[in-house]
Backbone as a ProteinNet text record, in pm:
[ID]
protein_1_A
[PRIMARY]
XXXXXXXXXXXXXXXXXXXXXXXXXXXXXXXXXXXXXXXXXXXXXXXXXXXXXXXXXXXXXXXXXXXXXXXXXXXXXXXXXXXXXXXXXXXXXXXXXXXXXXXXXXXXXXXXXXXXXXXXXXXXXXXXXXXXXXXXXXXXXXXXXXXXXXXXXXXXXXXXXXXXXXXXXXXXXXXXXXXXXXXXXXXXXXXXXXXXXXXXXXXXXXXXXXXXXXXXXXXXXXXXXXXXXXXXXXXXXXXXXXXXXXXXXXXXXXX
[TERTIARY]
1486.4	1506	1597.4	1707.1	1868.5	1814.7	1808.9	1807.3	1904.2	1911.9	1995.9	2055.4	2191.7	2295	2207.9	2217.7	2201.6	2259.8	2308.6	2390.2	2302.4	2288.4	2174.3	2275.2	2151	2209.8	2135.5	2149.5	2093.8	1952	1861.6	1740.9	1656.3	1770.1	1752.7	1672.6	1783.3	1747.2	1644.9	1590.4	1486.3	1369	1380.4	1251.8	1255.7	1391.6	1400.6	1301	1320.4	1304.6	1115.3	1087.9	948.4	876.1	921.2	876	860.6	936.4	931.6	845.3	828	707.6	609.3	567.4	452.5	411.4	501.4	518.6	447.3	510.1	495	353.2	315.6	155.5	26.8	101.1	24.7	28.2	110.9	71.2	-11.5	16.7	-94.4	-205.7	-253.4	-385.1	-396.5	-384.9	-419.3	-434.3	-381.1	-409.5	-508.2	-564.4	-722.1	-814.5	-748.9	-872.4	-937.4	-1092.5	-1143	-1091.1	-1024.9	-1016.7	-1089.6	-1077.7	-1164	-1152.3	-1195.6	-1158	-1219.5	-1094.6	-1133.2	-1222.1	-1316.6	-1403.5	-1538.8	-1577.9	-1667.8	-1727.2	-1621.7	-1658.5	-1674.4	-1618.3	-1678.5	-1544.4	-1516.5	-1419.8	-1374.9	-1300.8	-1193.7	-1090.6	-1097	-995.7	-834.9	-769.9	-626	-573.6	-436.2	-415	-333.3	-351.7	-290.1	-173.1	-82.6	24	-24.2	57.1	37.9	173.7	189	344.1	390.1	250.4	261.5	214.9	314.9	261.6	421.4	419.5	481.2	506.5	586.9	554.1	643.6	724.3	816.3	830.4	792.4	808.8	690.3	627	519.7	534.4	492.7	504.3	386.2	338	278.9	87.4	23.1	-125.4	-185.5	-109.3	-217.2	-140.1	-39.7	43.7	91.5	151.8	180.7	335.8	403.9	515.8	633.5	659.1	792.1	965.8	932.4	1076.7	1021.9	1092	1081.5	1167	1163.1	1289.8	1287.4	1348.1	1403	1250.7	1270.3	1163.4	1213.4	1092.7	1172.3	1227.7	1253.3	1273.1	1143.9	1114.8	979.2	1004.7	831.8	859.3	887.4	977.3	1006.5	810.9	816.5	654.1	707.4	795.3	794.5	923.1	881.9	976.8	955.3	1104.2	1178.7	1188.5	1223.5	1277.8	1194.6	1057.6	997.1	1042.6	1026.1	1002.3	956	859.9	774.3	758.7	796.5	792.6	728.2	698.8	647	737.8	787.3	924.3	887.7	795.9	816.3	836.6	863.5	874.4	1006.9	996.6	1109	1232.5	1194.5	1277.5	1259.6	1382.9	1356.4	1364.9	1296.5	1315.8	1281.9	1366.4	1344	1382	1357.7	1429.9	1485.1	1570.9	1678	1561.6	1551.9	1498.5	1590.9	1563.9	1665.7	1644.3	1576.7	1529.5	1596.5	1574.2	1654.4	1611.3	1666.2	1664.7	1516	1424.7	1306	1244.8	1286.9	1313.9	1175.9	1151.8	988	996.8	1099.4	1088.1	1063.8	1067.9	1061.6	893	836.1	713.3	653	678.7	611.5	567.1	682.2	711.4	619.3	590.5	543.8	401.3	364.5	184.6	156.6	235.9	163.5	103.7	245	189.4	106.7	65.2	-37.4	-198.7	-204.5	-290.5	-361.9	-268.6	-291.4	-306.5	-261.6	-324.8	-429.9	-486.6	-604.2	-731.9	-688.8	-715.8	-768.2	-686.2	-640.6	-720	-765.5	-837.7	-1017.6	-1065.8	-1182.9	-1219.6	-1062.4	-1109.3	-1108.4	-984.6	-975.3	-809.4	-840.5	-703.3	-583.4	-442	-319.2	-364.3	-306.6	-276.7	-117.3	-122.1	8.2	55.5	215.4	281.8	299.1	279	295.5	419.4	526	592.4	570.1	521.9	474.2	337.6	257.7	146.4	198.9	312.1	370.9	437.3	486.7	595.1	489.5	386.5	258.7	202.8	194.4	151.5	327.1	358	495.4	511.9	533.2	495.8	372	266.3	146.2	166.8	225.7	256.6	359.4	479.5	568.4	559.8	429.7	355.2	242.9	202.5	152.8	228.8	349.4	467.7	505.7	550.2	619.8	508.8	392.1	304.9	193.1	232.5	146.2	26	-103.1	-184.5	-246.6	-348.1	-358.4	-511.4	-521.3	-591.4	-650.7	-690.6	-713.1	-700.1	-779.3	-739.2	-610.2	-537.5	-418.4	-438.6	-349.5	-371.9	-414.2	-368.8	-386.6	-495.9	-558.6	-681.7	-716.8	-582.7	-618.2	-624.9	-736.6	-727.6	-650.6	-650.1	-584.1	-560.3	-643.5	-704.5	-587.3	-643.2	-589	-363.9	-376.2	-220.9	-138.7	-245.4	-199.9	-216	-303.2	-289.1	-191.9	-155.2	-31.4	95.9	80.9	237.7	212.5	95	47.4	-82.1	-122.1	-254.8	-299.1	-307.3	-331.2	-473.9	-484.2	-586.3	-724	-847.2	-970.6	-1043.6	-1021.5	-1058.3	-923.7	-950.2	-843.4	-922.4	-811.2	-845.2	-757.1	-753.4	-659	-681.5	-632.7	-603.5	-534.6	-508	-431.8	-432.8	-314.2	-317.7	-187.6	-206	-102.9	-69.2	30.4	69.1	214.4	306.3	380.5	515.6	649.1	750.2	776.6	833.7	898.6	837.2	719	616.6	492.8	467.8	320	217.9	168.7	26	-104.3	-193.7	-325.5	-422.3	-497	-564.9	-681	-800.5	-922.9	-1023.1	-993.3	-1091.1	-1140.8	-989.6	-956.7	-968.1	-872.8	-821.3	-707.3	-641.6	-555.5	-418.3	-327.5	-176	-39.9	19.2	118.4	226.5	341.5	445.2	535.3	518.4	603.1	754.6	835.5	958.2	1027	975	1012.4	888.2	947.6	913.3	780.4	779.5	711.2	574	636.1	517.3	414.4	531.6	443.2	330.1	390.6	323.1	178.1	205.7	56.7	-5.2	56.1	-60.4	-164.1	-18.1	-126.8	-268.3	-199.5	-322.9	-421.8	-399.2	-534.2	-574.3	-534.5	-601.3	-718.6	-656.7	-766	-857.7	-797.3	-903.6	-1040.2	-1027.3	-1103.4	-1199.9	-1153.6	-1218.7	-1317	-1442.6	-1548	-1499.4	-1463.6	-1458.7	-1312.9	-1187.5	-1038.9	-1095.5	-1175.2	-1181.1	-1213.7	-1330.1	-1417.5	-1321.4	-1256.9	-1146.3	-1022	-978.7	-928.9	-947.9	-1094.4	-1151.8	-1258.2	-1231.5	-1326.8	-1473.2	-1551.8	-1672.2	-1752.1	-1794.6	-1869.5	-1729.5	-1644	-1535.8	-1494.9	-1429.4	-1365.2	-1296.9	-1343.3	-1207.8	-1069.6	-1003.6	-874.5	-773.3	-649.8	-602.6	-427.1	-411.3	-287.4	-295.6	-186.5	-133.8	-19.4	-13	120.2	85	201.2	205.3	355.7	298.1	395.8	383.1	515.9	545.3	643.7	627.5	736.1	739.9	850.1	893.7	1001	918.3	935.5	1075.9	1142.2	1253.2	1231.5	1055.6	1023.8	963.2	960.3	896.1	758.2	731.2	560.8	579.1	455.3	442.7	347.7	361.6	211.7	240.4	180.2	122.7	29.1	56.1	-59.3	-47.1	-193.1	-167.4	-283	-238.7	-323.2	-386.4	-497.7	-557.7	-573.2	-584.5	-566.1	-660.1	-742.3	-825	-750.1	-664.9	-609.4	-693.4	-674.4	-746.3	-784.6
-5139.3	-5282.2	-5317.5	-5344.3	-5398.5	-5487.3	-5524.7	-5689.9	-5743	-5898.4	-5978.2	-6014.9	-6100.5	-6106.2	-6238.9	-6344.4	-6463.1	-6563.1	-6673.6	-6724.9	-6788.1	-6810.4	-6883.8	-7007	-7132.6	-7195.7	-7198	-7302.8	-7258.5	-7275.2	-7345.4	-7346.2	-7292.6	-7214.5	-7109	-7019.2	-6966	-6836	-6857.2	-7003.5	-7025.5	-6991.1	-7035.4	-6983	-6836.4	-6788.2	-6614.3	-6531.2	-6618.6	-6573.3	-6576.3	-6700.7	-6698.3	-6659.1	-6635	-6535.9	-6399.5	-6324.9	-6195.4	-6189	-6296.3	-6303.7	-6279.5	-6372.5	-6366.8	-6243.6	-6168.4	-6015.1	-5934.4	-5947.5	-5850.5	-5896.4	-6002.1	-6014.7	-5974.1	-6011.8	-5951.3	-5799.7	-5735.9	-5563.5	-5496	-5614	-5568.9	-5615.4	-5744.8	-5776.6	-5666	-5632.9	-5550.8	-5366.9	-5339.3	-5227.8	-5190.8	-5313.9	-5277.5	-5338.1	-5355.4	-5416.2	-5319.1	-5388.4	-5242.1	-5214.3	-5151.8	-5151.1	-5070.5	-5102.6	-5046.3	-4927.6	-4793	-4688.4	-4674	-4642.5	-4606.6	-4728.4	-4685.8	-4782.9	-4767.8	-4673.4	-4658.8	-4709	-4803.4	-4935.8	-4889.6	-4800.1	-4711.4	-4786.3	-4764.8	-4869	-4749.1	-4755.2	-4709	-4756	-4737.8	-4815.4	-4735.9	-4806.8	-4803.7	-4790.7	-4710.6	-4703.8	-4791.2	-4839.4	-4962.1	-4909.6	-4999.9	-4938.9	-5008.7	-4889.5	-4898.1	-4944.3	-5038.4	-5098.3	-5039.9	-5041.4	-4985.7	-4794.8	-4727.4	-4606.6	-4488.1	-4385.1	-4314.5	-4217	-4265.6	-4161.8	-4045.6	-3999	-3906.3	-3814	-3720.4	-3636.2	-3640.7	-3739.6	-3706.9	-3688.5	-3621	-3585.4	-3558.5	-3578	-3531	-3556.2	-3455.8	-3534.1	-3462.6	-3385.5	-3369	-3431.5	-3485.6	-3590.2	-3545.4	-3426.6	-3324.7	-3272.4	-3244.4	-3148.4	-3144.6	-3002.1	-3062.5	-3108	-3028.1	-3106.7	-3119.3	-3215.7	-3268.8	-3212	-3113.3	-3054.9	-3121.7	-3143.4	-3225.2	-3126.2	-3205.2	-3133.1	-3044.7	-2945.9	-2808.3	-2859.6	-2829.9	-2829.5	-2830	-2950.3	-2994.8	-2903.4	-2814.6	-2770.6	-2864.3	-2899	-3032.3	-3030.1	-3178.2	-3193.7	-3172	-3223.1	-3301.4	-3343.3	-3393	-3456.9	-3585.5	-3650.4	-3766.6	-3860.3	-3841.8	-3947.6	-3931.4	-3955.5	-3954.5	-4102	-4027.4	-4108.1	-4249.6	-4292.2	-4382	-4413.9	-4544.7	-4585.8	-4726.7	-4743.2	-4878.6	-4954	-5080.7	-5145.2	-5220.7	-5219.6	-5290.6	-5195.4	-5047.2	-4936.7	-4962.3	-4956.5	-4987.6	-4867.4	-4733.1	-4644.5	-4561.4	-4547.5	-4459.1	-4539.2	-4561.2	-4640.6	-4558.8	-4540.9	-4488	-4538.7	-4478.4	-4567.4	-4401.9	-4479.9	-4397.4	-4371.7	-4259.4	-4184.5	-4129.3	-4116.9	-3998.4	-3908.1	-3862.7	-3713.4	-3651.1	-3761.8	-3728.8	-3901	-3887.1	-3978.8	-3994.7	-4087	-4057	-4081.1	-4058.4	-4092	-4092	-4166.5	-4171.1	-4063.7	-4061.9	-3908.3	-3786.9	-3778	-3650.7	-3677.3	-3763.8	-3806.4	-3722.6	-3768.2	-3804.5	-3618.7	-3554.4	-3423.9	-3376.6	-3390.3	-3336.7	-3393.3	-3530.4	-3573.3	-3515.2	-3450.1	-3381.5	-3215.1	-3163.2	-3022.6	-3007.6	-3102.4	-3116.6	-3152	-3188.7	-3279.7	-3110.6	-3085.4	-2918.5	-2800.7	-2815.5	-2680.8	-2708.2	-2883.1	-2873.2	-2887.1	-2827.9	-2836.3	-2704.8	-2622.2	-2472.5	-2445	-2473.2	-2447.5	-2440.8	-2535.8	-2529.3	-2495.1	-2437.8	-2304	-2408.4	-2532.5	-2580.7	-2597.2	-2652.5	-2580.9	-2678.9	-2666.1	-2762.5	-2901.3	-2972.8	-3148.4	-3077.3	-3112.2	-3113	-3267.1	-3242.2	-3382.9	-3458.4	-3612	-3651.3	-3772.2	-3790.8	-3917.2	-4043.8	-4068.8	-4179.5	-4229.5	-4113.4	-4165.4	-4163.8	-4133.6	-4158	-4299.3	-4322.2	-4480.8	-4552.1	-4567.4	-4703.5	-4689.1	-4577	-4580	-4631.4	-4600.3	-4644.3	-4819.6	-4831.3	-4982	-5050.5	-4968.4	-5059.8	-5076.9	-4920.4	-4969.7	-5030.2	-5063.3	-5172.3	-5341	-5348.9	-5459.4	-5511.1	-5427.2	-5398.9	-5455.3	-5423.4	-5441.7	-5599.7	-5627.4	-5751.2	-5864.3	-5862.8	-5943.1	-5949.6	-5881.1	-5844.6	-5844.3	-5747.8	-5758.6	-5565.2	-5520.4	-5390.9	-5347.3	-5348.3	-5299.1	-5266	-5196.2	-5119.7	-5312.2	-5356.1	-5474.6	-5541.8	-5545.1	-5652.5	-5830.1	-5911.8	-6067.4	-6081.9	-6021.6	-6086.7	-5970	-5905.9	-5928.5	-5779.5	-5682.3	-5545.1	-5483.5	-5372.2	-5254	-5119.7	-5042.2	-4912	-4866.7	-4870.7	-4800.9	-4954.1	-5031.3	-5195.4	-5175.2	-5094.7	-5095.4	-4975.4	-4879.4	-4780.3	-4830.1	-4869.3	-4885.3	-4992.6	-5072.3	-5187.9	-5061.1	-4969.1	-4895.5	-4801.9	-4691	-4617.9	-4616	-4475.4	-4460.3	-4359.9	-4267	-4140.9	-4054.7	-4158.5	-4086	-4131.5	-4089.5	-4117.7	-4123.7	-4069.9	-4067.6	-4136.8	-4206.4	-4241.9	-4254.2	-4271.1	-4264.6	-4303.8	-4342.5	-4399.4	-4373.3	-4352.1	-4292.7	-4431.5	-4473.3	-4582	-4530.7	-4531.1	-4542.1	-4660.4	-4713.3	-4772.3	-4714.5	-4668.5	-4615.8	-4708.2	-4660.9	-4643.8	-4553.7	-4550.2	-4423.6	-4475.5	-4406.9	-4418.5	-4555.5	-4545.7	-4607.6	-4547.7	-4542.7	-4481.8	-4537.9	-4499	-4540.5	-4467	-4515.7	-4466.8	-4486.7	-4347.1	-4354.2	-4408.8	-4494.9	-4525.3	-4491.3	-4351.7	-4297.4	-4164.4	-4109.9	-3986.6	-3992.6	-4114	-4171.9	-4103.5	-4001.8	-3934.6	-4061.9	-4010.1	-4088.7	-4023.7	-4115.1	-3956.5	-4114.1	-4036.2	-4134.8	-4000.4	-4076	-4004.3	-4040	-3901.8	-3916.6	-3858.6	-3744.6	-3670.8	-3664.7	-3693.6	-3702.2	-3577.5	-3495.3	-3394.4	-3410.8	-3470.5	-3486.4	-3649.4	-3706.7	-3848.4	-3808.9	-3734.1	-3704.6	-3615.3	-3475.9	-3449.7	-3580	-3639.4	-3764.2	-3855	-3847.1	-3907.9	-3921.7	-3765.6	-3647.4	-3608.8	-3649.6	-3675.1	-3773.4	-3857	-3977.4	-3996.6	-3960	-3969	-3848.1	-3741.7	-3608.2	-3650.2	-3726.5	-3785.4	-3890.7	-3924.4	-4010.1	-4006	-4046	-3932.4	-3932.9	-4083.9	-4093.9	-4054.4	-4091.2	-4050.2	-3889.6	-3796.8	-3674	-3607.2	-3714.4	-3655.7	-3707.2	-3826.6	-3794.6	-3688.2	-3583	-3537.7	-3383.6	-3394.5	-3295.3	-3278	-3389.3	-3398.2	-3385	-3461.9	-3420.2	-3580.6	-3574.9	-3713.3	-3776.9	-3702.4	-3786.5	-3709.4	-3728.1	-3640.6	-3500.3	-3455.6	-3280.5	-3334.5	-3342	-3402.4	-3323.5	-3326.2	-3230.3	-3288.5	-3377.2	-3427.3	-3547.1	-3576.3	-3711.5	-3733.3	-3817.9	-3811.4	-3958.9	-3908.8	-3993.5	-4096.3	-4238	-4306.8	-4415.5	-4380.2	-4412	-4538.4	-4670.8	-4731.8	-4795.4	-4726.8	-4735.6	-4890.9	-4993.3	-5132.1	-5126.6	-5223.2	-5208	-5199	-5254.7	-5238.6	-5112.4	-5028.3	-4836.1	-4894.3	-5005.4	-4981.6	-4885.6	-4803.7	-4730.6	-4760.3	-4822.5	-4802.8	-4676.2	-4548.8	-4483.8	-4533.7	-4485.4	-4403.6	-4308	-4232.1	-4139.6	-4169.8	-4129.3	-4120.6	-4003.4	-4005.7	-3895	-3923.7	-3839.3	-3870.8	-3739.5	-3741.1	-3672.5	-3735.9	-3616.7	-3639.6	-3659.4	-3708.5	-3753.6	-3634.9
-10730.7	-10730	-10845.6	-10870.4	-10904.9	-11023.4	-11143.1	-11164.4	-11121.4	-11134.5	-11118.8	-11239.4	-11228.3	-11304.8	-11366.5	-11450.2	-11450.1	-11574.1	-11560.6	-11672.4	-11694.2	-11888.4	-11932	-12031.1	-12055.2	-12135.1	-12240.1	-12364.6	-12494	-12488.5	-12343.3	-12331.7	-12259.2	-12142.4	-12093.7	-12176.1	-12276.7	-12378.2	-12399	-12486.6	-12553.1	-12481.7	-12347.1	-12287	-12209.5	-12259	-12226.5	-12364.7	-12477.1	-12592.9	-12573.9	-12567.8	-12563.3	-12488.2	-12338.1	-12245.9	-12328.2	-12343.4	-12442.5	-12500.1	-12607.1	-12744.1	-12641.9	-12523.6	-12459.5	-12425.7	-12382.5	-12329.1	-12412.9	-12480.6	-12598.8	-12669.3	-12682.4	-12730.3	-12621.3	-12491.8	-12368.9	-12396.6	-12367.6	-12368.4	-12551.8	-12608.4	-12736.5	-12701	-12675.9	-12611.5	-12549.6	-12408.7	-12279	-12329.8	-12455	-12518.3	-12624.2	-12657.4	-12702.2	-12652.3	-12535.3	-12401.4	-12365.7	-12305.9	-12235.4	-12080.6	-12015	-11875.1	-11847.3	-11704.2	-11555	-11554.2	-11477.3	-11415.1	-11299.4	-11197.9	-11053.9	-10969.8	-10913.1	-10872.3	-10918.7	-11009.1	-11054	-11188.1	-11256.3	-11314	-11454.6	-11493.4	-11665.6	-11752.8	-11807.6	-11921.2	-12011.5	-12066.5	-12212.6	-12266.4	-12351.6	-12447.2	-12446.3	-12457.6	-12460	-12547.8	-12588.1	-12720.2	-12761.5	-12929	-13007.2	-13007.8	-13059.4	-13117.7	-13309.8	-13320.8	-13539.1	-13610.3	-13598.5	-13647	-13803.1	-13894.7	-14030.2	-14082.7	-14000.5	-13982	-13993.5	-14117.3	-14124.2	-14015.2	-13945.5	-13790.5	-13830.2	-13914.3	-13909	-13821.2	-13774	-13707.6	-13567.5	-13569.8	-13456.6	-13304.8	-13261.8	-13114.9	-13042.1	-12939.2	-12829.1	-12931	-12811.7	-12849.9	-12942.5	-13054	-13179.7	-13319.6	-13281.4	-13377.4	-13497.7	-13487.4	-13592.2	-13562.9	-13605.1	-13595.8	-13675.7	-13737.1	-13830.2	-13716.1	-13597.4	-13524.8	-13397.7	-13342.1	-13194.7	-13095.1	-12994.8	-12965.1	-12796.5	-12732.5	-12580.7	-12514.2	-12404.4	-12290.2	-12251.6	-12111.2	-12109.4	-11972.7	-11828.6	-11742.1	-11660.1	-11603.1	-11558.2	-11412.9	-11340.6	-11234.9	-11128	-11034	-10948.9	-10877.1	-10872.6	-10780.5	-10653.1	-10617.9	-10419.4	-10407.6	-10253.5	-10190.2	-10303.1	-10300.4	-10378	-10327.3	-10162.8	-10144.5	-9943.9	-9938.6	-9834.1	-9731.1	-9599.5	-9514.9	-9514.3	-9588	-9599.6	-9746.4	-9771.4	-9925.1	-9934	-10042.6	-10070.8	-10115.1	-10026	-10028.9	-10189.8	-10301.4	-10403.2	-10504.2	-10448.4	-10502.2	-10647.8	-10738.6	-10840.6	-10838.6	-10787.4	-10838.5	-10959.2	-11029.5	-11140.7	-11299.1	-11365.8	-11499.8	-11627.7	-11749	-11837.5	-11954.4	-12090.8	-12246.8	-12301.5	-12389.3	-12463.5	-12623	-12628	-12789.8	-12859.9	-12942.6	-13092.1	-13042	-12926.4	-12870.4	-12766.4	-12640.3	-12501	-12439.9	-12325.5	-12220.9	-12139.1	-12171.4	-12082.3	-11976.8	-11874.2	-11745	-11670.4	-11599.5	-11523.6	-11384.2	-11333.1	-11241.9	-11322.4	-11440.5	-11505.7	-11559	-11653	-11643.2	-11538.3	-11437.4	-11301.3	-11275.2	-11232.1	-11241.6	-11386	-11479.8	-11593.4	-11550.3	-11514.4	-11528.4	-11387.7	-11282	-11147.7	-11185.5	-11227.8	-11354.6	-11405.2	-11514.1	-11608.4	-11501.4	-11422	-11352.8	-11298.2	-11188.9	-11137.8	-11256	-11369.1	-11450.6	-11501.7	-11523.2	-11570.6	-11491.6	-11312.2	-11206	-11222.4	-11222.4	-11210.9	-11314.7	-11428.4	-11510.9	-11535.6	-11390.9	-11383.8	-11231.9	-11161	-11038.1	-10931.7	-10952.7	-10874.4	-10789	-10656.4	-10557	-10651.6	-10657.5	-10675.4	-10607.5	-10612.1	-10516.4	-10494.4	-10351.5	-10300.1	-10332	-10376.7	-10413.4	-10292.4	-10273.1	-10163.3	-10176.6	-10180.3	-10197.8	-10199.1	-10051.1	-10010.2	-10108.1	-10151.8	-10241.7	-10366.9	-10441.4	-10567.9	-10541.7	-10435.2	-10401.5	-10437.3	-10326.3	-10437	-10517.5	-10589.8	-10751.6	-10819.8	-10782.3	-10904.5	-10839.3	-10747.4	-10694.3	-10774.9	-10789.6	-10875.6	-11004.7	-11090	-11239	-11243.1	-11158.8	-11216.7	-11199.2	-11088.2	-11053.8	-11210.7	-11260.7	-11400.8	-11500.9	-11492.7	-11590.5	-11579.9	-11456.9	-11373.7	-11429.9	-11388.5	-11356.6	-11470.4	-11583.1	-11714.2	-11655.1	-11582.8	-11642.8	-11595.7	-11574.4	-11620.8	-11534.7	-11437.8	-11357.3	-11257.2	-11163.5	-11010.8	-10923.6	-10941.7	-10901.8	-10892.9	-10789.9	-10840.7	-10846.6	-10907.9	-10861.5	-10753.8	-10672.5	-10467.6	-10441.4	-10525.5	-10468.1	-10361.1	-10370.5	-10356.5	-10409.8	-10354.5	-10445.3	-10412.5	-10462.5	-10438.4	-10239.7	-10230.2	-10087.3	-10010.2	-10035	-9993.1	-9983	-10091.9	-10114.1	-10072.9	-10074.4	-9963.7	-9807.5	-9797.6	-9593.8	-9597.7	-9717.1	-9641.7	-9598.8	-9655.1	-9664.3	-9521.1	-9571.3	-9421.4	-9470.1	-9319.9	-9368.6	-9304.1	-9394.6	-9308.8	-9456.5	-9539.1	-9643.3	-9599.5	-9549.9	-9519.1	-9718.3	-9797.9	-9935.3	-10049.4	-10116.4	-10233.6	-10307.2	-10438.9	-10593.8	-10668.6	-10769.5	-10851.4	-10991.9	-11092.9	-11246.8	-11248.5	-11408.4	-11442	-11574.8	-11654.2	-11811.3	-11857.2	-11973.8	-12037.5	-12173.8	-12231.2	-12334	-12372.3	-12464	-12530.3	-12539.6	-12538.2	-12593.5	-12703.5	-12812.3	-12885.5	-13005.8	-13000.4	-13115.4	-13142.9	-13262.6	-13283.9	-13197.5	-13194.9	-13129.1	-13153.2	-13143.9	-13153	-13039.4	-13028.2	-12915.3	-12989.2	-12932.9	-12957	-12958.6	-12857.8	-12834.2	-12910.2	-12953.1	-13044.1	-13171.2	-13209.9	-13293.2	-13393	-13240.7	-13287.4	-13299	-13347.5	-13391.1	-13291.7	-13234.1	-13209.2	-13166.8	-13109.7	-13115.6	-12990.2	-12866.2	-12764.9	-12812.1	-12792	-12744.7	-12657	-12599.5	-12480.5	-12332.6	-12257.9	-12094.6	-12088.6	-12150.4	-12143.6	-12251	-12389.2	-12445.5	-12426	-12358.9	-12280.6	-12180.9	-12076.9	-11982.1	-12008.3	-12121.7	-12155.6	-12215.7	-12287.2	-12341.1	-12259	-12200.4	-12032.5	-12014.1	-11922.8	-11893.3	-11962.4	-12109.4	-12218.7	-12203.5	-12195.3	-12209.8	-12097.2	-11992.8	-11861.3	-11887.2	-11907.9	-11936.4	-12041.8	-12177.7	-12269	-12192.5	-12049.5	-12062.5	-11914.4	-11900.6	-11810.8	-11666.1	-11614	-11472.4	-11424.3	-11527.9	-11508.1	-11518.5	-11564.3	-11561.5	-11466.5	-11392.1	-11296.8	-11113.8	-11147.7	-11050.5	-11004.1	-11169.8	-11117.7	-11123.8	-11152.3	-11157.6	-11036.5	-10935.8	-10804.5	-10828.3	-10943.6	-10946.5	-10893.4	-10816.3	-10755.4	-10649.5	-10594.6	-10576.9	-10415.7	-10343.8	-10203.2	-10287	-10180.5	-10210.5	-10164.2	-10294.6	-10282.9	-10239.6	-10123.1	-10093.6	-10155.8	-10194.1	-10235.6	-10317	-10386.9	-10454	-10496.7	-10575	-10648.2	-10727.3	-10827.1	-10946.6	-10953.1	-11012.5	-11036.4	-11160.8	-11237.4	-11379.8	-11389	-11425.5	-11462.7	-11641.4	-11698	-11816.1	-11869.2	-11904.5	-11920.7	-12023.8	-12001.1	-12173.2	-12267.9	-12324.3	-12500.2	-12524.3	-12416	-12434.2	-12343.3	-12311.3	-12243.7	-12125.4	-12123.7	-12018.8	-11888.2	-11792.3	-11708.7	-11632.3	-11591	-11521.6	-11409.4	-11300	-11209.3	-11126.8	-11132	-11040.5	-10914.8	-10813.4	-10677.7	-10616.8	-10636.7	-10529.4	-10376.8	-10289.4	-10152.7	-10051.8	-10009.6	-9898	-9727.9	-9696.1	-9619.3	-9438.2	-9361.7	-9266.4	-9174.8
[MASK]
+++++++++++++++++++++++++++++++++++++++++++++++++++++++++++++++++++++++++++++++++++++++++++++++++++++++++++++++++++++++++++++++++++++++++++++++++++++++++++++++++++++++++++++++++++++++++++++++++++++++++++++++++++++++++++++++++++++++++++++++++++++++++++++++

């Protein structure tokens, strides 16, 4: 989805300007909010950002490192560009670091990886990537972004399952992950109360995947414990202009 061009006048701006401020106090509110998880109603906290914080060198989720070096070459998830998309689908959005370029298809590709090895780690099968279930997760976090606010619920009143059958419907089981983070600012998790400050696509994306892993029901979704034997999903990332991140990922029990 394109922006549009638009000519402003000097009161235009003014209320371009204060829109912003609003923005920007909204995604600090909504990050030491408690949100939802899944449908099973458990809450966690979101990480702050730390405006007064020597970030020098920090990277990824143990917030330590003397250099930051680019990501490696993410294994591709999937098909890109499926049959079936969610027409509020945004595309690809990313911000510029001192590091590399951080692009939400690469995210995306890095939080499906991460999702399956820590799958693979407790003797469980891959998620096959599905497009069409990454198009309405990336449709929901840029609906997140658009519409400031931050959870399985949208304004109008659907939920996950609700926003997949508008598109298709071929999943008898869904699920939904949600995180909000940060690039290229410190931040602190709440729950860790580790520090770290993403700048590469690769060390965003494990952060992610911590964040939901730390936390019981994002764990137990994608770790299938109380949940369908998930046979696919896919993930979708939209990366706002001030570095906000919304994530989601989708699980899917195919019909």
């Amino acid at each position: 989805m394109c922006p549009r061009s638009r000519s402003t006048t000097g009161s235009d701006r003014a209320d371009s300007d204060d829109r912003a401020v609003l923005r920007s106090l909204f995604r600090l509110l909504v990050a030491v909010a408690l949100i939802g998880v899944l449908a099973f109603g458990t809450t966690v906290l979101a990480p702050g950002i730390l405006e007064s914080v020597d970030t020098g060198d920090l990277e990824g989720p143990s917030g330590i490192g003397s250099e930051v070096t680019p990501s490696s070459d993410p294994p591709p998830a999937g098909e890109r560009n499926p049959a079936v998309t969610d027409p509020d689908d945004p595309g690809n959005s990313s911000y510029e670091t001192d590091v590399e370029t951080v692009g939400s298809a690469t995210v995306e590709d890095f939080v499906h990886a991460e999702v399956n090895d820590r799958r693979a780690e407790h003797g469980l099968e891959p998620l096959e990537w599905d497009g069409t279930i990454a198009s309405v997760g990336r449709a929901h976090s840029y609906d997140m972004a658009q519409r400031e606010y931050f959870a399985h619920i949208n304004p109008d009143d659907e939920a996950p399952m609700d926003r997949f059958r508008d598109v298709d419907n071929y999943c008898r089981g869904y699920g939904e992950n949600i995180a909000l983070t940060w690039v290229d600012r410190p931040v602190q998790n709440s729950e860790t109360d580790e520090t770290v400050r993403y700048r590469t696509a690769e060390g965003l994306a494990e952060g992610l995947v911590n964040q939901w892993m730390n936390s019981t029901d994002h764990r137990r979704a994608i770790l299938e414990q109380g949940t369908p034997d998930w046979d696919r999903g896919g993930g979708g990332v939209y990366i706002a202009d001030d570095g906000a991140v919304y994530a989601s990922h989708n699980f899917c029990r195919e019909r």
